[in-house]
VEXZALO-118091 format. One line per field, with one value per atom (N, C-alpha, C): residue in one letter; atom name; x, y, z. Coordinates in pm, whole numbers, plus 50000, padded with zeros to 5 digits. Layout:
BEGIN
resn	[a  ...] .
name	[CA  ...] .
east	[X  ...] .
north	[Y  ...] .
up	[Z  ...] .
***
This chain:
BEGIN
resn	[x  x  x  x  x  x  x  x  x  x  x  x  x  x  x  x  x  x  x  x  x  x  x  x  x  x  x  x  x  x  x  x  x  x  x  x  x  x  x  x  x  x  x  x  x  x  x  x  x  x  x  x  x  x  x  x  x  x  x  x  x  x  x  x  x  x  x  x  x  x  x  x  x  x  x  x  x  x  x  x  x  x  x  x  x  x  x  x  x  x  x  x  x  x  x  x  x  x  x  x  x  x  x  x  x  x  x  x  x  x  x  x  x  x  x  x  x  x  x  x  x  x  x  x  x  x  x  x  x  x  x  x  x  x  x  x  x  x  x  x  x  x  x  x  x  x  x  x  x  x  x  x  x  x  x  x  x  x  x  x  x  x  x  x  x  x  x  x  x  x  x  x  x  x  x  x  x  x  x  x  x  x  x  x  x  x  x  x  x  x  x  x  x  x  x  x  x  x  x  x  x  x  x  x  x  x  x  x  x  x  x  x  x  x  x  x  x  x  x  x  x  x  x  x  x  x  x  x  x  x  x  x  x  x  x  x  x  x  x  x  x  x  x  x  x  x  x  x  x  x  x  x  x  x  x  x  x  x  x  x  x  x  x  x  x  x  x  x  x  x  x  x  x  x  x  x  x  x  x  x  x  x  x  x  x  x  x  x  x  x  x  x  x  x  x  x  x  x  x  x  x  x  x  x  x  x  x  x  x  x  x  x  x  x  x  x  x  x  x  x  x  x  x  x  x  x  x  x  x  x  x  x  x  x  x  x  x  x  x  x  x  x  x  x  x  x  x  x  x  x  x  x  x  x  x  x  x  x  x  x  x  x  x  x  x  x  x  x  x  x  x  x  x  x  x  x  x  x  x  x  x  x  x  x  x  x  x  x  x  x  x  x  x  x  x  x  x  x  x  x  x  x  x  x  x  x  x  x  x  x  x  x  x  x  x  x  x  x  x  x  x  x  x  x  x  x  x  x  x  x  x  x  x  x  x  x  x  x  x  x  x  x  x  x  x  x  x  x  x  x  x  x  x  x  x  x  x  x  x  x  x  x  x  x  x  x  x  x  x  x  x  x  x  x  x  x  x  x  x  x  x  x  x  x  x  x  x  x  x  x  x  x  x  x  x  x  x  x  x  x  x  x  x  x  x  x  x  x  x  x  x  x  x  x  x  x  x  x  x  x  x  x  x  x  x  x  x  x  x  x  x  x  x  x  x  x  x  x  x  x  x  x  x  x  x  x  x  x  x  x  x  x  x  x  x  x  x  x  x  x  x  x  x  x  x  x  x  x  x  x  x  x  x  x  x  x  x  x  x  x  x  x  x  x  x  x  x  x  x  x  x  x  x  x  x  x  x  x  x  x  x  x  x  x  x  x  x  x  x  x  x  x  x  x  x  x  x  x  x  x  x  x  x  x  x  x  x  x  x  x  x  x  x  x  x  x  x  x  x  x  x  x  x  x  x  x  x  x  x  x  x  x  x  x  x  x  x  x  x  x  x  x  x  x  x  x  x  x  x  x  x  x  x  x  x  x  x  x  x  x  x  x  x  x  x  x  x  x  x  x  x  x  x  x  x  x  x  x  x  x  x  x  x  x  x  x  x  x  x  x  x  x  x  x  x  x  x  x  x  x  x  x  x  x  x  x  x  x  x  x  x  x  x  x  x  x  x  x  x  x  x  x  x  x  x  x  x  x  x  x  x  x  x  x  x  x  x  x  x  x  x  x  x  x  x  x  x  x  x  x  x  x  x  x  x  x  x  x  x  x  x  x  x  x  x  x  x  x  x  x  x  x  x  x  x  x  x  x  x  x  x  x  x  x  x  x  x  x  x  x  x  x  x  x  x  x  x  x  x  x  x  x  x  x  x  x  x  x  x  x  x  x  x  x  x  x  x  x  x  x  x  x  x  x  x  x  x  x  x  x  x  x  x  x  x  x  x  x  x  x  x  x  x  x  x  x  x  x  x  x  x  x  x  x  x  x  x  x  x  x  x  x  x  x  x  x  x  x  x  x  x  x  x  x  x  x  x  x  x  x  x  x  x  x  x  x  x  x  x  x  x  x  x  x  x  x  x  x  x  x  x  x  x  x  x  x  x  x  x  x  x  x  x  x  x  x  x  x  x] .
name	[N  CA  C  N  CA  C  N  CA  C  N  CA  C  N  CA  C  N  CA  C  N  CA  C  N  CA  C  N  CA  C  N  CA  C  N  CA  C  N  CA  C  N  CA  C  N  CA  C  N  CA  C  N  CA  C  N  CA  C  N  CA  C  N  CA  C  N  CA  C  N  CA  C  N  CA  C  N  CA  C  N  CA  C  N  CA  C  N  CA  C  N  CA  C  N  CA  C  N  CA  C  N  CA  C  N  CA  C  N  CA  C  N  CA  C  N  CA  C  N  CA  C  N  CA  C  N  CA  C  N  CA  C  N  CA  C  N  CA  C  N  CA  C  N  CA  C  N  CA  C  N  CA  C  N  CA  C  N  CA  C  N  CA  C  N  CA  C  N  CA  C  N  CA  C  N  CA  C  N  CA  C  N  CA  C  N  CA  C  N  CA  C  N  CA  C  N  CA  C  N  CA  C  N  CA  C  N  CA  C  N  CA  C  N  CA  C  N  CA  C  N  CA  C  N  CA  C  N  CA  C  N  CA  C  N  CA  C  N  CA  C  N  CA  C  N  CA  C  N  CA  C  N  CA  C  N  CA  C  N  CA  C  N  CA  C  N  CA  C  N  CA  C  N  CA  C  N  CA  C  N  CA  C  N  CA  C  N  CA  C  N  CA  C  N  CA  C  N  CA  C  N  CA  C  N  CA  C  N  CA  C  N  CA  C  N  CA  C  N  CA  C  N  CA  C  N  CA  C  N  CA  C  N  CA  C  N  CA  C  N  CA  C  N  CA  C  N  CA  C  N  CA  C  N  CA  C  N  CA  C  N  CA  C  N  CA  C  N  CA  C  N  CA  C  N  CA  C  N  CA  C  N  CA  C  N  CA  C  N  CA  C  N  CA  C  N  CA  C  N  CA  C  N  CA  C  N  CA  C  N  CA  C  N  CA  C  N  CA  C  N  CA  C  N  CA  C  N  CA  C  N  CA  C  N  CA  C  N  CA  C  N  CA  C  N  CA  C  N  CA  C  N  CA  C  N  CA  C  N  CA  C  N  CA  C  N  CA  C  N  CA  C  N  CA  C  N  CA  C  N  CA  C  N  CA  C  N  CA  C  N  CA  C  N  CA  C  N  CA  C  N  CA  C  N  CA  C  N  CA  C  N  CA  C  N  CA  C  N  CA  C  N  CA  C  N  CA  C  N  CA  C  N  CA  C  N  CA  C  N  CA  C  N  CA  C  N  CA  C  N  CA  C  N  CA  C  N  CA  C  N  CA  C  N  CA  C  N  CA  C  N  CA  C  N  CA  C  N  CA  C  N  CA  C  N  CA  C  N  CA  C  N  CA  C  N  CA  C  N  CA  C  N  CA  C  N  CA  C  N  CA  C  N  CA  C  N  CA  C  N  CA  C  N  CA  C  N  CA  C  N  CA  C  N  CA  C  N  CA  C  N  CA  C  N  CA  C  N  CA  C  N  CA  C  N  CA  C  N  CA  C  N  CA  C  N  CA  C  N  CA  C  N  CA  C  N  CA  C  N  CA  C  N  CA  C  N  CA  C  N  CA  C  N  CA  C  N  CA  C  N  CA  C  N  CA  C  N  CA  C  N  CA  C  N  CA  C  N  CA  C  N  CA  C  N  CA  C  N  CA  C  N  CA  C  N  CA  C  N  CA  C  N  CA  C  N  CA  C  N  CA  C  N  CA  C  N  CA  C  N  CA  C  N  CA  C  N  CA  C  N  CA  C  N  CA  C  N  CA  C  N  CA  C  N  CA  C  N  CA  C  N  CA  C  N  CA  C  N  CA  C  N  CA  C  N  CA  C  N  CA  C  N  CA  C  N  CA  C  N  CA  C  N  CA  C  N  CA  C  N  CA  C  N  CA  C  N  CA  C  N  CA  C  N  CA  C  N  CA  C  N  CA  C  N  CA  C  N  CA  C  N  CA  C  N  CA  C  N  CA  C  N  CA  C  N  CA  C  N  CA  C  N  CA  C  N  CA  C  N  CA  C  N  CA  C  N  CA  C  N  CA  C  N  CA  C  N  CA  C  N  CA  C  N  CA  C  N  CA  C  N  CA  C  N  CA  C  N  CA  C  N  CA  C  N  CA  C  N  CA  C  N  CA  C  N  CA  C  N  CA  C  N  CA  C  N  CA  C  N  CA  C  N  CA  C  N  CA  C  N  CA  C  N  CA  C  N  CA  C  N  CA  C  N  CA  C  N  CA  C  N  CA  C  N  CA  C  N  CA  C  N  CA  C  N  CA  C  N  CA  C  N  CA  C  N  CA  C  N  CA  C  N  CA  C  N  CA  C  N  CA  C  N  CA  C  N  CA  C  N  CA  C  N  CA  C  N  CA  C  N  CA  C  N  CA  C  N  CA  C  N  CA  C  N  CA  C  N  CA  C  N  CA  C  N  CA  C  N  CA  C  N  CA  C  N  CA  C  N  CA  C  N  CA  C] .
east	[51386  51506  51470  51330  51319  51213  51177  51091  51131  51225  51265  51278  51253  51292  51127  51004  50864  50826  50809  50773  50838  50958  51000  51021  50910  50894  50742  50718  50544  50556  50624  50600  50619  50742  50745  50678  50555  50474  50368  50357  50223  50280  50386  50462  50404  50506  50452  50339  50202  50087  50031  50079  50019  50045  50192  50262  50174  50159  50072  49969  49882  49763  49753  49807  49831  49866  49977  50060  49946  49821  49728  49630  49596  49533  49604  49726  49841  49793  49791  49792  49660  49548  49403  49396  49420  49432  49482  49621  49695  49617  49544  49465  49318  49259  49190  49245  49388  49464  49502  49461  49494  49383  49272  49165  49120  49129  49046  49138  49256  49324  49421  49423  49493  49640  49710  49865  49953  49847  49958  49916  49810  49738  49827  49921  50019  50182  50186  50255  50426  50439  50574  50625  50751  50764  50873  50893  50767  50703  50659  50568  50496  50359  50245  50200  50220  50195  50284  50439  50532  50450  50381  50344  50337  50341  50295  50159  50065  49870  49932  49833  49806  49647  49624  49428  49428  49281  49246  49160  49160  49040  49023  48950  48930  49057  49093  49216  49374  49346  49435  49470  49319  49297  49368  49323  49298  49470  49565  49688  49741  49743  49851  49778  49677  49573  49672  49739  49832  49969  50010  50144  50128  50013  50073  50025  49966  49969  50106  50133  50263  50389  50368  50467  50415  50318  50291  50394  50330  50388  50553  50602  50745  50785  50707  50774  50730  50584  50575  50674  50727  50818  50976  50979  51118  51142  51021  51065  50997  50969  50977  51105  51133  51278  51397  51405  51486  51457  51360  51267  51345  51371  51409  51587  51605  51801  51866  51767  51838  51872  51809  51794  51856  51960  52008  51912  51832  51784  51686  51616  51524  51637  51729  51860  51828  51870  51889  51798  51652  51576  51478  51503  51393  51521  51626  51718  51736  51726  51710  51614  51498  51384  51347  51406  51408  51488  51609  51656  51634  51547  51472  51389  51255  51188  51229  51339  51385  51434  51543  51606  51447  51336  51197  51186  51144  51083  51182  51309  51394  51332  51351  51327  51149  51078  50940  50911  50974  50972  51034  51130  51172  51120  51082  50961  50824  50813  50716  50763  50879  50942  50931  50962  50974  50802  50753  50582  50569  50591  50558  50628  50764  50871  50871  50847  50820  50671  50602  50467  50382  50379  50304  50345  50460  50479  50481  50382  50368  50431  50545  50682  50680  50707  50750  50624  50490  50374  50351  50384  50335  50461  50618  50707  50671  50610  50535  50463  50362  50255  50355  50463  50525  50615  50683  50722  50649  50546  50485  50426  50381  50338  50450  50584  50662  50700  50701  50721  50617  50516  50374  50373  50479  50468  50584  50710  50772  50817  50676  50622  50539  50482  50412  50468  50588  50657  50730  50761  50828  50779  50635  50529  50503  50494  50454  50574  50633  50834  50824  50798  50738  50690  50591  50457  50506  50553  50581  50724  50796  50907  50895  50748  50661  50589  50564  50481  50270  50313  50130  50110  49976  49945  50013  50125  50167  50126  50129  50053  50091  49971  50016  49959  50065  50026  50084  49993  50078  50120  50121  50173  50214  50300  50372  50256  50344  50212  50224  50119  50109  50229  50290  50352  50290  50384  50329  50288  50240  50131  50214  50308  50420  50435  50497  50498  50378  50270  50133  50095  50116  50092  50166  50307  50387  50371  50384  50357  50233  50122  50000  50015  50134  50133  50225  50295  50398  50259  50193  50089  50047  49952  49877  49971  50054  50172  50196  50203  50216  50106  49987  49852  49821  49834  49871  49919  50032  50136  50068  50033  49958  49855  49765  49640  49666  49823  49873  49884  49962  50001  49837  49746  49644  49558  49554  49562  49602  49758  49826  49887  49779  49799  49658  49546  49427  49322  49359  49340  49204  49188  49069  48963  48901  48790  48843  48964  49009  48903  48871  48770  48611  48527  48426  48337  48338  48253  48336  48257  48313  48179  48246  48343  48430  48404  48421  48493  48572  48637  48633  48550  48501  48427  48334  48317  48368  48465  48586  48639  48671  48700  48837  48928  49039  49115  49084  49174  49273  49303  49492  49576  49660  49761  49819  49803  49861  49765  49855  49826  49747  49645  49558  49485  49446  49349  49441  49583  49606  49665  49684  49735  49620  49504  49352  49367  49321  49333  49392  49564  49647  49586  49501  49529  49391  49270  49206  49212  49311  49354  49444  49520  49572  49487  49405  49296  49212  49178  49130  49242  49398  49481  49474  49450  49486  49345  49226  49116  49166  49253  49282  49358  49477  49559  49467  49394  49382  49256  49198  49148  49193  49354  49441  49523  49479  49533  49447  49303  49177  49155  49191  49205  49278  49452  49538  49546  49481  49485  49408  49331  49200  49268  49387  49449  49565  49546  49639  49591  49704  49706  49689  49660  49652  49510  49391  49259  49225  49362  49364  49423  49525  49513  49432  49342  49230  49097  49090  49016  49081  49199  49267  49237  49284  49241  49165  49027  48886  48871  48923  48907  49004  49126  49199  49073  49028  48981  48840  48796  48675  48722  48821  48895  48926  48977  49013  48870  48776  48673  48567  48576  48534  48591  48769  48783  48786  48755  48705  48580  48462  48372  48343  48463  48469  48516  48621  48695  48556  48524  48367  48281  48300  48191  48198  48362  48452  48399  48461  48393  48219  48152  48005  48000  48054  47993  48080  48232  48300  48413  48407  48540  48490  48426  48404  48510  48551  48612  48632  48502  48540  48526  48513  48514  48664  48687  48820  48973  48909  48964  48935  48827  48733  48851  48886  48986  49121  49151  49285  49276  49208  49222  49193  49116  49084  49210  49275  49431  49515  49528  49600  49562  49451  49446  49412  49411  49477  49620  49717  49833  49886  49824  49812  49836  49655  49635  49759  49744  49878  50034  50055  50166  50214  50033  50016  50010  49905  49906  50075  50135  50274  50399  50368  50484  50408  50287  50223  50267  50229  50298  50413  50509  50645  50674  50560  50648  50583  50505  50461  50609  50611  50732  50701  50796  50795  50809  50829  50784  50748  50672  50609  50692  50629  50712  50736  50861  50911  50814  50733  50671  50545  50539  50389  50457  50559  50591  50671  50704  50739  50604  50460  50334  50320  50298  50265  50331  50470  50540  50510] .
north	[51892  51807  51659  51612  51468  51426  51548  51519  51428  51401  51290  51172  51166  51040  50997  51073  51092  50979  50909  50783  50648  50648  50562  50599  50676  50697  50633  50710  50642  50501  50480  50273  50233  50267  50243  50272  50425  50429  50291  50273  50224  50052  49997  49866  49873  50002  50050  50028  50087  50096  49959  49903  49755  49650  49657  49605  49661  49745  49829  49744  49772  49749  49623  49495  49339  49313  49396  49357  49417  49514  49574  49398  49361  49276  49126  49100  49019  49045  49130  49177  49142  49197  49102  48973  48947  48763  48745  48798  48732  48708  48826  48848  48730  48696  48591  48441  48438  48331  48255  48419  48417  48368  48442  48407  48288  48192  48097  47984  48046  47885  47830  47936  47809  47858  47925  47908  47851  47671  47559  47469  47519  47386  47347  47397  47429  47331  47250  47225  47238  47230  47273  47404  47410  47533  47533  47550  47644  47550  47411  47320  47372  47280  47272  47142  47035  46878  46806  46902  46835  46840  46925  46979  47104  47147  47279  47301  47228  47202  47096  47141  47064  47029  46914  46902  46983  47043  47200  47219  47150  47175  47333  47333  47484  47569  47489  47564  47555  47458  47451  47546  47532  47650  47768  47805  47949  48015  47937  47898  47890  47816  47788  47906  47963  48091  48223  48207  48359  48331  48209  48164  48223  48179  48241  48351  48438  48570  48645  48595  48647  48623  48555  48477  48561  48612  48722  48871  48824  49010  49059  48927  48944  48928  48882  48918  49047  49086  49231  49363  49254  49410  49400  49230  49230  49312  49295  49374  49534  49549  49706  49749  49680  49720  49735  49595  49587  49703  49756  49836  50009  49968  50079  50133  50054  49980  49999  49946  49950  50036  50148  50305  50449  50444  50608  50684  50733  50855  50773  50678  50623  50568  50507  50476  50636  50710  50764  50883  50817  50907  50736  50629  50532  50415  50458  50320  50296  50433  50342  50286  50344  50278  50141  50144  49989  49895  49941  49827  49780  49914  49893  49825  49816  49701  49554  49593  49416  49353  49452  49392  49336  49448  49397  49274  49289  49158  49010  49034  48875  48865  48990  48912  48892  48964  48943  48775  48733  48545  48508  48519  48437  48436  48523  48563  48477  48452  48380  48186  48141  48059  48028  48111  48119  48052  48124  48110  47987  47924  47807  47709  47741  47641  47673  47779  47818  47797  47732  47648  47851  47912  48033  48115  48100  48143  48333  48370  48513  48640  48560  48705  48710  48570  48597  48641  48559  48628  48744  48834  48982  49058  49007  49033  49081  48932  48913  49034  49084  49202  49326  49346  49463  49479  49383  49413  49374  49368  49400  49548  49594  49710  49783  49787  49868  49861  49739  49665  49761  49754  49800  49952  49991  50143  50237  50119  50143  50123  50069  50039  50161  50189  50320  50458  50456  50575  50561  50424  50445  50508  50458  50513  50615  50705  50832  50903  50891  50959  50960  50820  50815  50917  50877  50951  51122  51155  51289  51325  51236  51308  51284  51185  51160  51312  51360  51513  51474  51361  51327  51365  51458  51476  51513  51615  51680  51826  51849  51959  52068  52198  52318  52378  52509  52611  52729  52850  52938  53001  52917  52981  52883  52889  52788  52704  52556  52506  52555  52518  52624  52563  52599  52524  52433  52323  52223  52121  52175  52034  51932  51914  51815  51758  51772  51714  51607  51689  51657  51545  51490  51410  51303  51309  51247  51150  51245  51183  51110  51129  51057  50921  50910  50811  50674  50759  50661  50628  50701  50645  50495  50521  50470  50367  50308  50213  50099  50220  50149  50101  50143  50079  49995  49948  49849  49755  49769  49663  49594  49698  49696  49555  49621  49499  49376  49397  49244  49179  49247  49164  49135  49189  49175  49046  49009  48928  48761  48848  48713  48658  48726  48678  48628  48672  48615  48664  48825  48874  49006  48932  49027  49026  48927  48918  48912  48965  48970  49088  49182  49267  49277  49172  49119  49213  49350  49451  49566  49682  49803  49864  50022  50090  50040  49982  49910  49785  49733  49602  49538  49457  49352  49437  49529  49667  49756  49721  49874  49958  50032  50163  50156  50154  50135  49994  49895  49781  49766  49636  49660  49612  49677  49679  49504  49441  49334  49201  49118  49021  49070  48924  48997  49094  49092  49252  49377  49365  49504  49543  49432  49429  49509  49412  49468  49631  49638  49787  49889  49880  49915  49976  49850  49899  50031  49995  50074  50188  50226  50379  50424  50305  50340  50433  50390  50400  50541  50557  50695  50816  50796  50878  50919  50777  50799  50895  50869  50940  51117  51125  51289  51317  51258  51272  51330  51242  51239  51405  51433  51586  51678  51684  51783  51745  51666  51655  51735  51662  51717  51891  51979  52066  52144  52075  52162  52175  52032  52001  52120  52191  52311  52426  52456  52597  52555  52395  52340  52417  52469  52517  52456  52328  52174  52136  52167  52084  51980  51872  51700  51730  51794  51795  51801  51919  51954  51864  51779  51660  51543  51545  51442  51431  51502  51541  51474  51525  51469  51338  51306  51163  51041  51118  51037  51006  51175  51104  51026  50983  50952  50799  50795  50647  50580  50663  50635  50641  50709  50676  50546  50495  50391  50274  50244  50187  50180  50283  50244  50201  50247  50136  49991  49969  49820  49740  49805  49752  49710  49803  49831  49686  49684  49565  49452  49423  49318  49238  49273  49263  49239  49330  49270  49163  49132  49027  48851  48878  48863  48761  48865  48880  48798  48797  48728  48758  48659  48652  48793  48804  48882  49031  49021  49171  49164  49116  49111  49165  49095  49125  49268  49318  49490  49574  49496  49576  49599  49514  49496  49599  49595  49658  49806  49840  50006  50050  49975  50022  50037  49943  49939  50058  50050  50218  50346  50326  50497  50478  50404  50395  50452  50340  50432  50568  50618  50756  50847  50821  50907  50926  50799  50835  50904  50871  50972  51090  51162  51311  51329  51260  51300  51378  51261  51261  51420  51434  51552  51709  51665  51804  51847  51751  51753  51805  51795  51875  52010  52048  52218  52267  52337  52477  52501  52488  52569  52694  52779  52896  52964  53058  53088  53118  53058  53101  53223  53233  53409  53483  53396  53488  53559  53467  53515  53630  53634  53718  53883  53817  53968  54089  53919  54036  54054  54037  54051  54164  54225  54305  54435] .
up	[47827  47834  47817  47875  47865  47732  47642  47557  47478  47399  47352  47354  47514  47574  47656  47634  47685  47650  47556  47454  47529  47603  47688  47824  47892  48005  48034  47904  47887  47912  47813  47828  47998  48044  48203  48265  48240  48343  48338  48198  48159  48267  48221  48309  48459  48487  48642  48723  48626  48669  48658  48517  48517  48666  48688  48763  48886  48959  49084  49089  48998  48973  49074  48953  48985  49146  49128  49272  49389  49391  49487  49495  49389  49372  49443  49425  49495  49630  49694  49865  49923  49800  49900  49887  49838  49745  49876  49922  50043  50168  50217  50312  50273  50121  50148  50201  50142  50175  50295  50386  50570  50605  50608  50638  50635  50484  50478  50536  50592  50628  50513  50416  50293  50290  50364  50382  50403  50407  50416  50346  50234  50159  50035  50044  49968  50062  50090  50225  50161  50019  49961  49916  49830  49794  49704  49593  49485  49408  49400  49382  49504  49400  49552  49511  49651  49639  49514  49508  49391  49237  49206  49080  49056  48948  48892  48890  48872  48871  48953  49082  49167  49170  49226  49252  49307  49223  49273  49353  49499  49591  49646  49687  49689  49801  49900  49996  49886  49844  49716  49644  49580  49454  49489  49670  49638  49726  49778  49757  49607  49525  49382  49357  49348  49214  49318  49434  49492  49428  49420  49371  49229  49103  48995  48977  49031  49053  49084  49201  49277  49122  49105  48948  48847  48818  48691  48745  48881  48904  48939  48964  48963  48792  48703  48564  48496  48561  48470  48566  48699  48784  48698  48690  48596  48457  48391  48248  48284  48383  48400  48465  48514  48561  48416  48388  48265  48205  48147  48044  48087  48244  48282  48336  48334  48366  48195  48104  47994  47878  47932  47869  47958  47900  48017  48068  47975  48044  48105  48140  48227  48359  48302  48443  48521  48433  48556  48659  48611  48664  48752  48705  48769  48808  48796  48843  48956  49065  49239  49265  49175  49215  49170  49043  49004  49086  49103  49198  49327  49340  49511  49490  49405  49392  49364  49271  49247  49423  49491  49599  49696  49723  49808  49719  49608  49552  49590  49556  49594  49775  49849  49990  49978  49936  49929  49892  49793  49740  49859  49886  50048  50116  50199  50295  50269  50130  50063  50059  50066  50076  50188  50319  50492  50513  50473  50507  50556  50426  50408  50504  50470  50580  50745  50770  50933  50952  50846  50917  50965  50914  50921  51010  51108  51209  51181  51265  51261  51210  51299  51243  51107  51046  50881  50813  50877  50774  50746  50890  50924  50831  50858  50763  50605  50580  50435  50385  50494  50422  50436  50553  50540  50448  50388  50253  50132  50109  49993  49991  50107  50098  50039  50080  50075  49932  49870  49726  49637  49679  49629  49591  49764  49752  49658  49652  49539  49453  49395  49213  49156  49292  49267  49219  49321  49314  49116  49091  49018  48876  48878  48797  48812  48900  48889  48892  48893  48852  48707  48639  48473  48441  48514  48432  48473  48547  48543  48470  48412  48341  48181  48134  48054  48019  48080  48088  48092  48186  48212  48348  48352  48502  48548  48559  48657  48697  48782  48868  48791  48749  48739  48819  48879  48963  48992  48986  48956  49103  49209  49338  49416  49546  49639  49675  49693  49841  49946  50048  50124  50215  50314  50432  50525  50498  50613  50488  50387  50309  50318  50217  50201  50334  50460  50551  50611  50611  50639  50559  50406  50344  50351  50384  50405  50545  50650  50753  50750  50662  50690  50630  50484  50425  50518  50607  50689  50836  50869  50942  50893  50784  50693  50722  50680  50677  50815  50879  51053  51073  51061  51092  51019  50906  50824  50848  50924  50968  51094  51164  51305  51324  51167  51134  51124  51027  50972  51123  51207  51310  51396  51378  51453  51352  51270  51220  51182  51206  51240  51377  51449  51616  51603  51527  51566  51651  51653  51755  51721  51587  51557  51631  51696  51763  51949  51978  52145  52203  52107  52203  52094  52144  52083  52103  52155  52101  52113  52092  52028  52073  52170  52152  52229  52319  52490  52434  52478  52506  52627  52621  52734  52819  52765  52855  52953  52870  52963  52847  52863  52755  52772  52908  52887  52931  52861  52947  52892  53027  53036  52858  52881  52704  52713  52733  52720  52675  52573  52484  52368  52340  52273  52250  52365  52362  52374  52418  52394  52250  52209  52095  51988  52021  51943  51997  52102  52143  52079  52059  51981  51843  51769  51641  51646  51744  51778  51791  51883  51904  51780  51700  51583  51472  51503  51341  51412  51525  51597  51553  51605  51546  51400  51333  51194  51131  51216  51154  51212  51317  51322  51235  51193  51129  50985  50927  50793  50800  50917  50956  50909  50962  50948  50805  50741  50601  50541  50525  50482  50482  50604  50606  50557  50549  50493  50363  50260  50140  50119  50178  50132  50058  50106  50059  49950  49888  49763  49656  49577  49428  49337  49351  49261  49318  49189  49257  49251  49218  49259  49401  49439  49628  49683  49644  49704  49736  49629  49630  49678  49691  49745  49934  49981  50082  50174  50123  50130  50135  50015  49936  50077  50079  50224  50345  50359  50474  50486  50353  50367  50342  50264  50284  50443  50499  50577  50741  50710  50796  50709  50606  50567  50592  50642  50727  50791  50911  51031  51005  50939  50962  50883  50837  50749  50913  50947  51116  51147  51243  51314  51270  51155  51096  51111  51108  51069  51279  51353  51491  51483  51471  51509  51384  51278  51198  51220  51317  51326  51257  51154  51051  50937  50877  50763  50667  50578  50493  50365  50322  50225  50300  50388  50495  50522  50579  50631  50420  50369  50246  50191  50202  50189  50317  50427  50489  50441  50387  50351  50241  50132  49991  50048  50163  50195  50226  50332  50356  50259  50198  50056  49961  49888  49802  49951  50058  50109  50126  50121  50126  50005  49866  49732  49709  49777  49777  49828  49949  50019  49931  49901  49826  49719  49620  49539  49603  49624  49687  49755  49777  49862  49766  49667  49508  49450  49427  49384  49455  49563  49657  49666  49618  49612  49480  49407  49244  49231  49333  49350  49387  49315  49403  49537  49618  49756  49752  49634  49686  49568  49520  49439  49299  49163  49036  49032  48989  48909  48810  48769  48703  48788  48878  48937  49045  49105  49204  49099  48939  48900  48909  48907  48830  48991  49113  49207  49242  49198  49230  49133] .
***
């Protein structure tokens, strides 16, 4: 039914992915931006110091170099959208999704506008990373909706997934998300170094949940859950009919125990810059991952093809 129309699904995936790509790259940039202090070297908005090239000192630089980034990637999301709004049969297989990214992206620039004018104040920064992720996460989706009504990479199999997968991937990708958010805010409280060793905080295993440190704590036990969680992914992905699940799986959870020990590192080295950025981008492609493997499991049949159950019969 969509072969005709494969040739302009293609082009949108290819937008899509370009657009992903950039916009993954947008999100650590941000996290170097936190780090080094330069979220106000920029003290206007959308000039920086009332120019377009501003003197490029390095807190400068590395401020205006997120601005025209952020400015590439709202024009390659615009003409993927357009690209995709302006053709029926792409309307109507990528048009919520297009307009869901355009609506994140207008508040994503505000939020980006706020930054600046609320002087960094937490709420809006932490705001900031939770809608780009979500921006991020559906640019993704919209590309792999492409690319599967394109006829690229989509799963063959000649039997159901098993029960539970779909859920299991799903729920891990909305984890993934919260702990994400978790970091931002641990971050933008400052609160990365409140429990200056590990496993122990201030050498207690359980101290009290409040302020900084419980906040730190928090994301701690976050990322312990998230390493069970991604167990029981790892495991269930085993009995997938698709041997990109099957490797997917794995691949989650080894993502996801590599940030715990990027975390781990980030504390005894305490927080260096481009560590702290190695955190951000690990969260970011298992968020990726997950969503992929999620969209994948979802185009297996829930219950086994007719043809395979006539020969079974």
């Amino acid at each position: 039914m969509t072969a005709p129309h494969a040739p302009a699904f293609r082009v949108a995936a290819r937008l899509g992915l370009a657009t992903s790509a950039l916009m993954f790259a947008l999100i650590v940039l941000g996290s170097v931006v936190r780090t080094t202090g330069s979220g106000l070297a920029c003290p206007d908005w959308p000039l920086c110091h009332g120019r377009l090239i501003p003197p490029l000192q390095f807190n400068v630089f590395i401020e205006w170099f997120h601005r025209l980034i952020a400015l590439l990637v709202s024009l390659l999301l615009f003409a993927t959208v357009a690209w995709s709004l302006t053709r029926r049969a792409l309307r109507a297989r990528l048009g919520g999704l297009a307009l869901l990214a355009s609506g994140l992206l207008l508040v994503q620039v505000l939020l980006g506008a706020l930054t600046v004018w609320k002087l960094l104040h937490p709420s809006v920064v932490s705001s900031h990373l939770a809608v780009a992720l979500l921006l991020f996460a559906s640019m993704l989706a919209l590309t792999l909706v492409a690319r599967a009504e394109a006829g690229l990479g989509a799963p063959v199999a000649a039997t159901a997934r098993p029960p539970g997968l779909l859920p299991a991937f799903a729920l891990a990708a909305v984890m993934v998300y919260g702990q994400s958010l978790l970091g931002g805010l641990v971050s933008t409280h400052h609160a990365g170094l409140a429990c200056p060793d590990w496993p122990t905080c201030h050498g207690a295993w359980f101290p009290p949940l409040a302020g900084l440190v419980g906040l730190q704590v928090l994301h701690r036990w976050g990322a312990y859950l998230l390493v069970a969680a991604m167990i029981v992914v790892a495991a269930r992905a085993r009995g997938a009919p698709d041997a990109a699940l099957r490797a997917g799986g794995p691949l989650a959870l080894g993502l996801t125990l590599a940030q715990v020990a990027v975390g781990v590192t980030n504390v005894f080295l305490a927080v260096p810059v481009w560590l702290s950025a190695v955190h951000l981008a690990l969260a970011t492609g298992l968020l990726a991952t997950l969503v992929t493997l999620t969209f994948r499991a979802a185009l297996l049949p829930a219950r086994a093809p007719a043809a395979s159950l006539a020969a079974a019969s």
